[in-house]
Steps between C-alpha positions, in 0.01 A plus 500: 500500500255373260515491110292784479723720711803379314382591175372813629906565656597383141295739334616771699871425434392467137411895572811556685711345218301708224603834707844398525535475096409870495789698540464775814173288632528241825416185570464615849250714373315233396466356806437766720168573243439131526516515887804194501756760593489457897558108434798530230696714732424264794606216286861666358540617903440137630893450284646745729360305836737261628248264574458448184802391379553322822138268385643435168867378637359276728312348226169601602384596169114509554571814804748652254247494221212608726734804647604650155132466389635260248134404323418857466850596390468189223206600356562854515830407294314245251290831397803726508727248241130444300393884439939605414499221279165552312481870476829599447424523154154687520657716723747581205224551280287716720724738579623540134132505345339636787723715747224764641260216582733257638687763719204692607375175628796415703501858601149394660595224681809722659229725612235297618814286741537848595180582651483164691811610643374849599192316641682273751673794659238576799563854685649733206709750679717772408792249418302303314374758262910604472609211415238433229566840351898471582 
């Protein structure tokens, strides 16, 4: 991973972390609109493997890193800690000055995650179409 694709990570934790400030929105969100959501979930499901924690007891601590996506997850974090830290307060003041505006955007990103997620499904069927309306 190069420095330009860790900033970019770090600026889209920096998203994730701003979401997460905002009360009812996701971080998860985030990153399914930012299109890291397939590798965060690959990274937090590498914890469960028993590989994994097999690497890291038998100190081999560059195949642990490399199995929990441990650059990606760093970076990601870095942006995370950056964007709670530093908006916390203008989310305060957003959503006390400017409520309609600030959740009528977030409302937009909820929406927009949501049609990606209707566009990956290939093959609507009946059950498909229930369970969206269900």
């Amino acid at each position: 991973m190069n420095l330009m694709q860790k900033v970019l990570v770090a600026l889209k934790g920096f998203l994730m972390g701003a979401a997460n400030v905002v009360p009812g929105v996701s971080g998860g969100t985030m990153a399914l609109i930012t299109g890291i959501y397939k590798e965060v979930i690959e990274a937090l499901n590498s914890l469960m493997e028993k590989e994994t924690w097999q690497a890291l007891f038998k100190g081999d601590f560059k195949g642990f890193w490399k199995q929990i996506h441990g650059t990606f997850l760093l970076w990601l974090a870095i942006g995370v800690v950056l964007s709670v830290f530093s908006l916390a307060k203008l989310m305060t003041y957003v959503l006390e000055h400017h409520p309609v505006q600030t959740w009528a955007f977030f409302f937009g990103l909820i929406v927009a995650s949501a049609i990606l997620m209707f566009k990956d499904i290939k093959g609507w069927g009946i059950k498909e179409i229930l369970f969206t309306l269900g």
